[in-house]
N, C-alpha and C positions, 0 to 999 in steps of 0.2 A: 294170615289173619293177624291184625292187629289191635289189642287193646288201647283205647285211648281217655286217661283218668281228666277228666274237668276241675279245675283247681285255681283260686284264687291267691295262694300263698304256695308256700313250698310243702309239700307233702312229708307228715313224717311216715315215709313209708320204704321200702326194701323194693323194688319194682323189678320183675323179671323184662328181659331183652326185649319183650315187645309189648310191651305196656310204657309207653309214653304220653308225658301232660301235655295236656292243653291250657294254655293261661288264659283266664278270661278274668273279665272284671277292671273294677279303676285300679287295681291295685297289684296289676299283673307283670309291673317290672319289681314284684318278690320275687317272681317265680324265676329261678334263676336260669333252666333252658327253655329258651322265649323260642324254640326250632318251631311249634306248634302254638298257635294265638291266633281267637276269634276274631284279632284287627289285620290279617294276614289274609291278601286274597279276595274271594267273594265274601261279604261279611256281614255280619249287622251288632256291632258289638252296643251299639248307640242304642240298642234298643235292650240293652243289659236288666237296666232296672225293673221293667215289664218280664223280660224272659229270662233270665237269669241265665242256668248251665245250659237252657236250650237254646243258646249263641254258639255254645259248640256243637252242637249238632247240627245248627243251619251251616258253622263251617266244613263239618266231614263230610254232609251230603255234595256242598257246593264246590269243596278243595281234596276229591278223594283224592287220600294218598294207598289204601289197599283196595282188593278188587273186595275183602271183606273187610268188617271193622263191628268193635263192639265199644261202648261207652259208658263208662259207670263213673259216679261221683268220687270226690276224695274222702269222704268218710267211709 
Protein backbone atom coordinates (compact mmCIF):
# COMPACT_ATOMS: atom_id res chain seq x y z
CA UNK A 1 0.00 0.00 0.00
CA UNK A 2 0.80 3.25 -0.97
CA UNK A 3 0.28 6.67 0.34
CA UNK A 4 -0.24 9.28 -2.25
CA UNK A 5 0.09 13.40 -0.79
CA UNK A 6 -1.76 15.96 -3.49
CA UNK A 7 0.28 19.04 -3.75
CA UNK A 8 0.65 21.90 -5.64
CA UNK A 9 4.17 23.27 -4.64
CA UNK A 10 6.87 21.29 -3.12
CA UNK A 11 5.91 19.86 0.19
CA UNK A 12 7.89 20.94 3.36
CA UNK A 13 7.53 17.64 4.52
CA UNK A 14 10.12 14.42 5.65
CA UNK A 15 7.99 11.65 3.49
CA UNK A 16 8.55 8.04 4.41
CA UNK A 17 9.34 5.39 1.17
CA UNK A 18 5.84 5.12 0.23
CA UNK A 19 4.24 8.18 0.50
CA UNK A 20 4.62 9.85 -2.79
CA UNK A 21 3.19 13.41 -4.43
CA UNK A 22 1.08 13.98 -6.81
CA UNK A 23 1.38 17.41 -8.62
CA UNK A 24 -1.67 18.86 -9.58
CA UNK A 25 -2.59 22.23 -10.42
CA UNK A 26 -1.29 25.18 -12.94
CA UNK A 27 1.67 25.30 -10.93
CA UNK A 28 2.82 21.89 -10.70
CA UNK A 29 6.19 22.26 -12.59
CA UNK A 30 7.27 23.42 -8.58
CA UNK A 31 6.71 20.30 -7.69
CA UNK A 32 9.98 18.95 -8.34
CA UNK A 33 9.18 14.87 -8.74
CA UNK A 34 6.51 15.24 -11.57
CA UNK A 35 6.97 10.87 -11.50
CA UNK A 36 3.09 11.31 -10.25
CA UNK A 37 0.71 14.33 -12.02
CA UNK A 38 -2.98 14.62 -12.57
CA UNK A 39 -1.85 15.47 -16.50
CA UNK A 40 -0.24 11.84 -16.71
CA UNK A 41 -2.61 9.30 -18.19
CA UNK A 42 -6.40 9.25 -17.79
CA UNK A 43 -6.89 12.59 -16.44
CA UNK A 44 -8.91 15.59 -15.99
CA UNK A 45 -6.54 18.10 -14.63
CA UNK A 46 -8.61 20.85 -16.91
CA UNK A 47 -11.29 20.49 -14.72
CA UNK A 48 -8.68 21.65 -11.62
CA UNK A 49 -10.48 24.89 -10.89
CA UNK A 50 -13.96 23.18 -10.17
CA UNK A 51 -12.33 20.12 -8.43
CA UNK A 52 -9.29 20.89 -7.06
CA UNK A 53 -7.23 17.81 -5.21
CA UNK A 54 -10.12 15.66 -6.51
CA UNK A 55 -8.07 15.53 -9.96
CA UNK A 56 -5.82 13.34 -8.08
CA UNK A 57 -8.17 11.07 -7.19
CA UNK A 58 -9.89 10.68 -10.59
CA UNK A 59 -5.93 10.05 -11.42
CA UNK A 60 -5.31 6.97 -8.92
CA UNK A 61 -8.81 5.52 -9.60
CA UNK A 62 -8.01 5.85 -13.43
CA UNK A 63 -3.76 5.23 -13.36
CA UNK A 64 -3.69 2.63 -10.45
CA UNK A 65 -0.40 2.33 -9.58
CA UNK A 66 -1.02 -0.17 -6.01
CA UNK A 67 -3.53 -2.77 -5.70
CA UNK A 68 -4.25 -0.36 -2.48
CA UNK A 69 -3.69 3.42 -2.12
CA UNK A 70 -4.53 6.01 0.30
CA UNK A 71 -4.74 9.90 -0.25
CA UNK A 72 -4.42 12.77 2.01
CA UNK A 73 -3.55 16.52 1.30
CA UNK A 74 -0.28 18.47 1.87
CA UNK A 75 -1.25 20.25 4.83
Amino acid sequence: MSMYVVSHKIPDLVLHKNYHVIAVGNDKDKVLNKTFSDSIGDNLPHKSSSYCELTALYWLWKNPQDEEAGLCYYR
